[in-house]
LUMDOBA-425780 format. One line per field, with one value per atom (N, C-alpha, C): residue number from 1; atom name; x negated, z negated, y negated. Coordinates in nm, 2 decimals. Layout:
residues N
n: (NUM:...)
atom: (CA:...)
xx: (X:...)
zz: (Z:...)
yy: (Y:...)
This chain:
residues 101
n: (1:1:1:2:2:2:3:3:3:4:4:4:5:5:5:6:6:6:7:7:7:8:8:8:9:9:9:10:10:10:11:11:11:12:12:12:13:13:13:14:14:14:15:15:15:16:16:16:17:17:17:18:18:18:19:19:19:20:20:20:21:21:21:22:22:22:23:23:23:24:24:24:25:25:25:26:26:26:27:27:27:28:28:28:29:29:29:30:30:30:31:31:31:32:32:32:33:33:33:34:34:34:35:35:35:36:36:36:37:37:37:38:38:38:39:39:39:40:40:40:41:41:41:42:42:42:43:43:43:44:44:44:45:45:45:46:46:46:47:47:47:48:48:48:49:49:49:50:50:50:51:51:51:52:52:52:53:53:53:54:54:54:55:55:55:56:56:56:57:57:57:58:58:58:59:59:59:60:60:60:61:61:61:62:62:62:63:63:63:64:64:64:65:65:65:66:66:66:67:67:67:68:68:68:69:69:69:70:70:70:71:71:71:72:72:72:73:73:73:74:74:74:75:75:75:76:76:76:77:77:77:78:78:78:79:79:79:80:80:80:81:81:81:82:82:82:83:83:83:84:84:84:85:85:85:86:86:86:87:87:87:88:88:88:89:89:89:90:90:90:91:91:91:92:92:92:93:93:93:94:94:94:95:95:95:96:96:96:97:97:97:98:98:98:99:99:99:100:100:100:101:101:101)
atom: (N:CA:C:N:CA:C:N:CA:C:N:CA:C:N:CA:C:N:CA:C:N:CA:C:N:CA:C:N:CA:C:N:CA:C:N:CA:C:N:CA:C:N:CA:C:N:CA:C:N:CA:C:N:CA:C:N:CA:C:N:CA:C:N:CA:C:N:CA:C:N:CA:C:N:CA:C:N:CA:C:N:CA:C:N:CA:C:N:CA:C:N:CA:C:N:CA:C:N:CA:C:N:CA:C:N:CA:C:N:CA:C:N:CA:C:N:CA:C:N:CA:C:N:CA:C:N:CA:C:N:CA:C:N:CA:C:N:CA:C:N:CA:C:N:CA:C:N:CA:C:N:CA:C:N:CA:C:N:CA:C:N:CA:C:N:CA:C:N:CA:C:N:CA:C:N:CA:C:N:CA:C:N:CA:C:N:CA:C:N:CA:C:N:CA:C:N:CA:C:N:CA:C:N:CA:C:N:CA:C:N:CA:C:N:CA:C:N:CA:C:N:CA:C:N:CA:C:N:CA:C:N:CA:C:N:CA:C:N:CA:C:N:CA:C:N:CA:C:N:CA:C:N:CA:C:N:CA:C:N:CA:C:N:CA:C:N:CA:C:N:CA:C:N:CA:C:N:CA:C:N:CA:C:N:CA:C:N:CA:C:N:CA:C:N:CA:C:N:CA:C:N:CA:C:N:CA:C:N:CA:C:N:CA:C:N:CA:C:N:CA:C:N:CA:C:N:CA:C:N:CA:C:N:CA:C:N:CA:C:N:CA:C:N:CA:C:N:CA:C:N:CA:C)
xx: (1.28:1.17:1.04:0.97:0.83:0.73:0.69:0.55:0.40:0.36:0.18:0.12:0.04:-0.06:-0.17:-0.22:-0.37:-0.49:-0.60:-0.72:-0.76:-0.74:-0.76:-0.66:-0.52:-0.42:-0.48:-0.50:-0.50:-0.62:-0.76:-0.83:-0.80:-0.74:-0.73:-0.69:-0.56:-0.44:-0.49:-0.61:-0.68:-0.74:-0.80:-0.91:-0.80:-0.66:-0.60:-0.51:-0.58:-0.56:-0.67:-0.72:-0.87:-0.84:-0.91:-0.92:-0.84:-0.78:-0.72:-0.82:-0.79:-0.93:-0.83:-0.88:-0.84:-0.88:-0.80:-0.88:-0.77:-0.87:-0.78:-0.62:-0.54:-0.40:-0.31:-0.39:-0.35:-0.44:-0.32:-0.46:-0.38:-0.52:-0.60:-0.62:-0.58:-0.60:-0.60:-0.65:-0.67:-0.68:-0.55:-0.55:-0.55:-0.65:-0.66:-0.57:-0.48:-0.41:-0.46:-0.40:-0.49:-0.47:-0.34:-0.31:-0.21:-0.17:-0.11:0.04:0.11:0.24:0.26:0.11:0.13:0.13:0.06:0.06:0.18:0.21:0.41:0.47:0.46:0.59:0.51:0.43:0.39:0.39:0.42:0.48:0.65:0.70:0.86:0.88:0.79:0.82:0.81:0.69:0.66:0.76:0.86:0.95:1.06:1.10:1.22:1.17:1.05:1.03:1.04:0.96:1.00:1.12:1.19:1.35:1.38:1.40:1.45:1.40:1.28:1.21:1.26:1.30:1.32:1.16:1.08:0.93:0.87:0.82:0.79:0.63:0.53:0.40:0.39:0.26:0.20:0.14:0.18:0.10:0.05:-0.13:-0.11:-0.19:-0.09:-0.15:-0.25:-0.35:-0.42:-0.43:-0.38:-0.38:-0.32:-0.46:-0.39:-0.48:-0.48:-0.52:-0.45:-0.40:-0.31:-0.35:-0.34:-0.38:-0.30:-0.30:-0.21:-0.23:-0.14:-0.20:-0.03:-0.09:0.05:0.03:0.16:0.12:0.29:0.29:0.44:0.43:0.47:0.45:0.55:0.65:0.73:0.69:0.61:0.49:0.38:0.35:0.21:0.07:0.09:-0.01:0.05:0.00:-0.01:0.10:0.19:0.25:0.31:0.38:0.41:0.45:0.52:0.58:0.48:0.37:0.29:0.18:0.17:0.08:0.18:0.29:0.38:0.38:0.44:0.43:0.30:0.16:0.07:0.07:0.10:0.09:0.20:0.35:0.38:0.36:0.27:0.20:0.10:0.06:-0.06:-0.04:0.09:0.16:0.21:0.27:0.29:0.19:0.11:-0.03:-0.06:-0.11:-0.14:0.01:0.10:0.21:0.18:0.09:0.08:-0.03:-0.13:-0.27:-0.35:-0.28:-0.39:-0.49:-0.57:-0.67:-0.72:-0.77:-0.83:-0.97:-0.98:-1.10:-1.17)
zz: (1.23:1.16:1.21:1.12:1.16:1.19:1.32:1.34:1.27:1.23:1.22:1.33:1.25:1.33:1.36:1.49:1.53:1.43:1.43:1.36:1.39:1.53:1.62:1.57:1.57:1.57:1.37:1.34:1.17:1.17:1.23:1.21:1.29:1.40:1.45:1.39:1.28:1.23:1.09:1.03:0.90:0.98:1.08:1.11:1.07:1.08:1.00:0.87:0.83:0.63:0.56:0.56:0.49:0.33:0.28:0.15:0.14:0.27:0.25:0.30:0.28:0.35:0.35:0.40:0.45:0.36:0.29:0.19:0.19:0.32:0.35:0.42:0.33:0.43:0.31:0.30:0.22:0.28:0.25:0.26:0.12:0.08:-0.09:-0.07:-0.13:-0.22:-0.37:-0.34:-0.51:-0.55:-0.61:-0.61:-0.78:-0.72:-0.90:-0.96:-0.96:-1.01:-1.15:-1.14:-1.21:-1.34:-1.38:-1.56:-1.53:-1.66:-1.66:-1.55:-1.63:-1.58:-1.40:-1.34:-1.20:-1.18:-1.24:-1.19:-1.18:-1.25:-1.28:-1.16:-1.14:-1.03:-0.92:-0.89:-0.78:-0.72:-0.86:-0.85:-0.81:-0.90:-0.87:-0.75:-0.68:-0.52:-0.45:-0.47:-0.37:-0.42:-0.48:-0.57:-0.50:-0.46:-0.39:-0.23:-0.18:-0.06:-0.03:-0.07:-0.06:-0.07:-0.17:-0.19:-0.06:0.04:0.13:0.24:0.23:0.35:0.33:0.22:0.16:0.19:0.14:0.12:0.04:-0.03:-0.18:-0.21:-0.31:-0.28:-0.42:-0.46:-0.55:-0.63:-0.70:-0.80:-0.93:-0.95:-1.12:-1.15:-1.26:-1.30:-1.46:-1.47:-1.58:-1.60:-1.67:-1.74:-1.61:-1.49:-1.42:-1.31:-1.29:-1.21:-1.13:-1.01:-0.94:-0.80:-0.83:-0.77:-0.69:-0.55:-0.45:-0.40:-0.32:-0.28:-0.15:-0.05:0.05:0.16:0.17:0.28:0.28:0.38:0.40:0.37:0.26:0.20:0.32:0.35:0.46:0.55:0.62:0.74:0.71:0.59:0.56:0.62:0.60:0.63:0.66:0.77:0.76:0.90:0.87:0.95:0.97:1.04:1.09:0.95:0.87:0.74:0.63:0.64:0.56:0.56:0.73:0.74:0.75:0.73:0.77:0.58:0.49:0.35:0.32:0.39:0.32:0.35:0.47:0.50:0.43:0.36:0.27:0.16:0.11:0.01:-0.01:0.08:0.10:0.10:0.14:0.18:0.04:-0.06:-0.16:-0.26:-0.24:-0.31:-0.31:-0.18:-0.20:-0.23:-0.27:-0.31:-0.45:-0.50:-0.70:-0.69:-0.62:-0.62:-0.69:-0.63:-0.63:-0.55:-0.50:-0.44:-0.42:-0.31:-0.30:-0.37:-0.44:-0.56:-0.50)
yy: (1.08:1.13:1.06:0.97:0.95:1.06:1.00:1.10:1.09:1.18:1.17:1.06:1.03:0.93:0.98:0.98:0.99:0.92:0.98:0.94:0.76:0.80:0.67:0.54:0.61:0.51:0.49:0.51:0.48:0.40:0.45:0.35:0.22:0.19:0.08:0.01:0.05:-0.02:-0.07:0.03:-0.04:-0.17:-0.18:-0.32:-0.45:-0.42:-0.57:-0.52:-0.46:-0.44:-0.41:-0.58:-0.58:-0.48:-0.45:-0.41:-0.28:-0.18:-0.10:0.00:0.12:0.30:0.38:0.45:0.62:0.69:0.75:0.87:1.00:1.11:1.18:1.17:1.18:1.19:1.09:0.99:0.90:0.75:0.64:0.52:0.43:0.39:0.37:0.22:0.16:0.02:-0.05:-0.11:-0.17:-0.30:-0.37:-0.51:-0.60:-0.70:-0.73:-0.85:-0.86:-1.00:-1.09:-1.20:-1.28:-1.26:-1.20:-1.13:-1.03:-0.97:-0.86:-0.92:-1.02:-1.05:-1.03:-1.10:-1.09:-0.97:-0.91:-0.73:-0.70:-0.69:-0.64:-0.71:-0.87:-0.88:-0.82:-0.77:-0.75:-0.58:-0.54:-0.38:-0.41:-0.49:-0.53:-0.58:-0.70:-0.70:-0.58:-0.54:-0.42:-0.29:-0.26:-0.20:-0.23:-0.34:-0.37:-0.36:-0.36:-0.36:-0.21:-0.08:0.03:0.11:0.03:0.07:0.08:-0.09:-0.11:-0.03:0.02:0.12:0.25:0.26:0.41:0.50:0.44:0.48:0.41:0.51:0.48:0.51:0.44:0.46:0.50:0.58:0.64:0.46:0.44:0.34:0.34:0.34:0.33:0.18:0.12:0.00:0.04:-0.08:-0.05:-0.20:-0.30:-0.43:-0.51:-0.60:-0.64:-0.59:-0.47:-0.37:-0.26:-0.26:-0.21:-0.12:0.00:0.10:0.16:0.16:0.24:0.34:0.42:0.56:0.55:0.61:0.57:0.71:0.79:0.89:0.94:0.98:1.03:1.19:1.25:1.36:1.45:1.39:1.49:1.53:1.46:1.47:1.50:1.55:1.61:1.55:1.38:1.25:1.10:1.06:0.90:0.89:0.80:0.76:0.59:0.57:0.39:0.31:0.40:0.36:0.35:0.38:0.39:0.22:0.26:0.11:-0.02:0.01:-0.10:-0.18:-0.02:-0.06:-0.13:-0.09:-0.13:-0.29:-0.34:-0.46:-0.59:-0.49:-0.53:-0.53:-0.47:-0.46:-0.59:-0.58:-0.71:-0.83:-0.85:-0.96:-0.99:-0.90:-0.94:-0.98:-0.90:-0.98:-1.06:-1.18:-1.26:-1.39:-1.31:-1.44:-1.43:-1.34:-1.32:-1.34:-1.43:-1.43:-1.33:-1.21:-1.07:-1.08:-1.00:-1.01:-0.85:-0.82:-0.66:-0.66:-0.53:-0.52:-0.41)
């Protein structure tokens, strides 16, 4: 079972996930790909990366507009699996020349 993360340990861990925040017991990003299509593989990468974590993130897309939301609902906040997704998240982004908005 992952544990909750300190206030401390979360902001440290944002200083290397540019374009990602804290909102609450969630951390929030927002990625713009260059047309709709990239949006899509980039929910489908990050779709097979969560499978594999067995952690899964809140996403809504709007054209090629890609909205995340990440918190471990079982832990009632933020834990290692969250910043770990986000950083595969990011990672997948820039292979679909998304970009943080």
């Amino acid at each position: 079972m992952p544990r909750l993360l300190s206030d401390d340990e979360v902001e440290r861990q944002l200083q290397d996930l540019p374009g990602w925040s804290r909102d609450g017991a969630e951390l929030t990003a927002t990625y713009e790909a260059p047309d709709f299509p990239a949006a899509i593989r980039l929910v489908d990468e990050v779709a097979d990366e969560a499978e594999q974590m067995g952690h899964h993130p809140d996403i809504d897309i709007r054209w090629r507009t890609t909205h995340w939301r990440l918190s471990t609902h079982s832990e009632g906040g933020l834990t290692q699996l969250d910043v770990e997704l986000a950083h595969r998240i990011a990672q997948a982004a820039g292979r679909v020349g998304a970009s943080s908005a």
